[in-house]
KESE-539253 format. One record per residue: x negated, y, z of N, C-alpha, C, O, CB in turn; residue number from 1; residue in one letter. Coordinates in steps of 0.1 Angstrom, whole numbers, plus 5000, padded with zeros to 4 digits. Glycine has a CB too. Layout:
N
    nxx    nyy    nzz   caxx   cayy   cazz    cxx    cyy    czz    oxx    oyy    ozz   cbxx   cbyy   cbzz     n   res
      X      Y      Z      X      Y      Z      X      Y      Z      X      Y      Z      X      Y      Z   NUM     A
...
This chain:
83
    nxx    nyy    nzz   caxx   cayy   cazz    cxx    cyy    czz    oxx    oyy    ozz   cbxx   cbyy   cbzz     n   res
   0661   1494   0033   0664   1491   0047   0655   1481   0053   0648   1485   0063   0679   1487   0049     1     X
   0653   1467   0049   0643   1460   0053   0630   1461   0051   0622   1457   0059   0645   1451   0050     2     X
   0627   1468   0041   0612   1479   0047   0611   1489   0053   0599   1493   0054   0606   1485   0039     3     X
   0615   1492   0056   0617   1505   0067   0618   1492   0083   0616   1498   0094   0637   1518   0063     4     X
   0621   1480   0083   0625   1469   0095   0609   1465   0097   0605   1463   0109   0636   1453   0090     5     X
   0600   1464   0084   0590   1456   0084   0576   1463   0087   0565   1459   0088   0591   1449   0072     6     X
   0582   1478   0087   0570   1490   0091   0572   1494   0102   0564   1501   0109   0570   1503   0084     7     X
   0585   1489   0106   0585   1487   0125   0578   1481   0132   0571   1484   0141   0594   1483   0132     8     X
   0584   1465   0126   0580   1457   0132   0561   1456   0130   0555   1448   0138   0590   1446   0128     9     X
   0556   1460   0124   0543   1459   0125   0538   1470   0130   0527   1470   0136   0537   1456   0113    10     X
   0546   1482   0128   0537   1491   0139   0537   1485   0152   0528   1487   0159   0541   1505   0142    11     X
   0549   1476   0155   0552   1471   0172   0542   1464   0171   0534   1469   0179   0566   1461   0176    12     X
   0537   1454   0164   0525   1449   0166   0513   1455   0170   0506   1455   0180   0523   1444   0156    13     X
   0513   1461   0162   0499   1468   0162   0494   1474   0179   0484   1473   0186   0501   1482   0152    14     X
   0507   1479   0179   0513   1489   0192   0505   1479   0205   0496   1481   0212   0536   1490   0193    15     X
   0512   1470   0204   0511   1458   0217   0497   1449   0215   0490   1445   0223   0526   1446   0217    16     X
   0496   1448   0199   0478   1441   0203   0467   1452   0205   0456   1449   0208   0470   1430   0190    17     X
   0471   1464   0203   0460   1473   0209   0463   1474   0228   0454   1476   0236   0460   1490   0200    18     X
   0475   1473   0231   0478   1478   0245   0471   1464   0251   0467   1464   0263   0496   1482   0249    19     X
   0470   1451   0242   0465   1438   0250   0448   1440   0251   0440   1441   0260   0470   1421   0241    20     X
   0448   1439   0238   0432   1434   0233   0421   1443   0238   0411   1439   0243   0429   1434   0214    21     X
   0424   1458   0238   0414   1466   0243   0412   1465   0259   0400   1467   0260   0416   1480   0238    22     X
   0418   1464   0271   0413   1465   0279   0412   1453   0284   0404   1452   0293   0416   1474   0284    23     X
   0420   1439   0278   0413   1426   0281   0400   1423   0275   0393   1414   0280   0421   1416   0277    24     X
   0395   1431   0262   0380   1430   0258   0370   1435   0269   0358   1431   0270   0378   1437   0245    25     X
   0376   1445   0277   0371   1452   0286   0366   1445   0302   0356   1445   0310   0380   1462   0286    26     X
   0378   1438   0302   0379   1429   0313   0368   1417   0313   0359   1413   0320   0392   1423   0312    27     X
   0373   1413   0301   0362   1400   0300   0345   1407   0296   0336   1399   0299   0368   1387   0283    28     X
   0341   1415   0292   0330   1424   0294   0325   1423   0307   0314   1418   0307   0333   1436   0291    29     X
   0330   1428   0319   0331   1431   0330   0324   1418   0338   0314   1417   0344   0347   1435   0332    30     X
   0336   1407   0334   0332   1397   0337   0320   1386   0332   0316   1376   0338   0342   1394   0337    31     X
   0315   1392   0320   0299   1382   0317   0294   1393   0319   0283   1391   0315   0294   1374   0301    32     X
   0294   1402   0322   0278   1410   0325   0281   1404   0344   0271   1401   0350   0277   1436   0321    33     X
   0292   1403   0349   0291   1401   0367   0286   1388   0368   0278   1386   0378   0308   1401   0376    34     X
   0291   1373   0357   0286   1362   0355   0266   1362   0357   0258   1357   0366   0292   1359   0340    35     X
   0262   1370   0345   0252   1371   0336   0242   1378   0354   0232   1373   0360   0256   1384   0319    36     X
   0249   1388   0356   0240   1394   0372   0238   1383   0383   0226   1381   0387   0250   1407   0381    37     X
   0251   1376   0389   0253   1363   0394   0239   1353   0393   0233   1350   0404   0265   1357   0387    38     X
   0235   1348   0382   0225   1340   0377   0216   1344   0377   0206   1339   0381   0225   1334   0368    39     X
   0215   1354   0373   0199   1363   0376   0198   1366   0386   0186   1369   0386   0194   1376   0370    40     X
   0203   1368   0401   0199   1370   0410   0199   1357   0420   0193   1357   0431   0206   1379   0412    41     X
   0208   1341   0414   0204   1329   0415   0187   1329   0413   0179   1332   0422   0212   1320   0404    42     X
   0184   1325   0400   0175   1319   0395   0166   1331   0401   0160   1332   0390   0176   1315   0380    43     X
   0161   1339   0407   0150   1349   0415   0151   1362   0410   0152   1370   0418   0134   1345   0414    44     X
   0151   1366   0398   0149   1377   0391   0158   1387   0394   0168   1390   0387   0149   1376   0378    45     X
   0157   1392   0405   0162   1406   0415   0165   1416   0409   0176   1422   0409   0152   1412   0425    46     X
   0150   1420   0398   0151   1432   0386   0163   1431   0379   0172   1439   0382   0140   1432   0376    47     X
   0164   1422   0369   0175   1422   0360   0188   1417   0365   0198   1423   0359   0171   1414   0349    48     X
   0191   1411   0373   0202   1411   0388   0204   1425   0387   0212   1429   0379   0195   1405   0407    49     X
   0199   1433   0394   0204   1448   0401   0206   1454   0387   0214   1463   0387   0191   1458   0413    50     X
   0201   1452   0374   0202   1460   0362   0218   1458   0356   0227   1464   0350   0189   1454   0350    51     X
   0216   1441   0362   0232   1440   0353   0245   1443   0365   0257   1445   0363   0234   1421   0346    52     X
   0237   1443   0377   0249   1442   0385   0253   1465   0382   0264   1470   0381   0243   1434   0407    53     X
   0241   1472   0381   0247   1484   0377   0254   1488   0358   0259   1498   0353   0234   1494   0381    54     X
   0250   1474   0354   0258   1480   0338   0272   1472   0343   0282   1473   0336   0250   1473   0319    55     X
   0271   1466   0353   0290   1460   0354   0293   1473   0361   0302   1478   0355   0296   1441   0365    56     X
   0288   1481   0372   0297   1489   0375   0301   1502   0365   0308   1512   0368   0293   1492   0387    57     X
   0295   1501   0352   0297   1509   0346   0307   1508   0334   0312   1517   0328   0286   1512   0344    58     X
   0310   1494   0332   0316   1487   0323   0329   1486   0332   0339   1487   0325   0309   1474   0318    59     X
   0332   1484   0348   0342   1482   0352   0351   1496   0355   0364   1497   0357   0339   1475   0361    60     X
   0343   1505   0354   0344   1526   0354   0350   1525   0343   0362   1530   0342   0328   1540   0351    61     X
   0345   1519   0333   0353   1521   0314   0365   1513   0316   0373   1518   0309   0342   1514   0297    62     X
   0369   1503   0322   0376   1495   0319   0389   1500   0328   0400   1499   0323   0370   1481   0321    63     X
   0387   1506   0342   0399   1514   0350   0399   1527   0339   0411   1530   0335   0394   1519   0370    64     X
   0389   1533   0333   0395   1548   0328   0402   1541   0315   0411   1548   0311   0382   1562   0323    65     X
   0400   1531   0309   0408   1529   0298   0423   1527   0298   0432   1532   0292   0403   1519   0292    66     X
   0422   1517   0310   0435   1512   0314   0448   1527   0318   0459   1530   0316   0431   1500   0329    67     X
   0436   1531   0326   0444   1545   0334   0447   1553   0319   0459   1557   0317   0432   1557   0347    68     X
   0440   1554   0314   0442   1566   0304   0455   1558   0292   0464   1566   0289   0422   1571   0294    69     X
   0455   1548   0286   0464   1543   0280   0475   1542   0289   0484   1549   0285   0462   1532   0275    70     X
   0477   1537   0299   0488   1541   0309   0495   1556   0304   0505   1558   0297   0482   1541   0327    71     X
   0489   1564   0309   0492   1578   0311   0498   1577   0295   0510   1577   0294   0476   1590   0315    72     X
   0492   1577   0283   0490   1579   0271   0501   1573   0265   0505   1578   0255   0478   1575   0267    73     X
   0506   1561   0270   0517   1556   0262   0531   1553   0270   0540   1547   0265   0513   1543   0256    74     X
   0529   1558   0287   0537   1556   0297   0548   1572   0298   0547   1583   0293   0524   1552   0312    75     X
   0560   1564   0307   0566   1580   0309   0556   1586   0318   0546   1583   0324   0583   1581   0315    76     X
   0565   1600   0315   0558   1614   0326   0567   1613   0337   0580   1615   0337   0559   1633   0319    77     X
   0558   1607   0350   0568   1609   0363   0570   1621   0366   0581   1622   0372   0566   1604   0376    78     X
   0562   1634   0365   0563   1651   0368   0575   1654   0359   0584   1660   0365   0547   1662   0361    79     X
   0578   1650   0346   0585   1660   0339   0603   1657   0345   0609   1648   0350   0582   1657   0320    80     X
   0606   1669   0341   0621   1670   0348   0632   1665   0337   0633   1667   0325   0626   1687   0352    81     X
   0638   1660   0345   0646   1652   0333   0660   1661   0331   0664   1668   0340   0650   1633   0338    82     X
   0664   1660   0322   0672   1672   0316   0686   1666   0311   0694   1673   0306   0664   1679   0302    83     X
């Protein structure tokens, strides 16, 4: 019985530091490449400015589809009919 408590309780873990860690890794991604663009377009360098300012919008695309898609993925179904 208390192994069967302790393969819960760590899947619960597991469960909730993937629902935290992956799209806060994503987030904070988001946010040093927006930092990282910020200062390069300070300090003159326009080029690598506009390079990073388009890998944040690409990193911030991954970071709404992740979020959206784990939502969907571990969230109820508002369509289905409840019975």
């Amino acid at each position: 019985m208390s192994s069967m408590v302790v393969k819960l309780v760590v899947k619960s873990l597991k469960f909730n530091l993937l629902m935290i860690k992956l799209p806060l890794a994503c987030a904070l991604m988001t946010a040093g490449v927006l930092t990282a663009g910020l200062i390069s377009f300070r300090q003159g360098n326009s080029q690598l400015g506009q390079l990073l300012m388009r890998a944040r919008v690409v990193v911030q695309g991954a970071t709404v589809a992740l979020m959206v898609g784990t939502a969907f993925y571990y969230g109820e179904n508002p369509w289905k009919k409840s019975s």
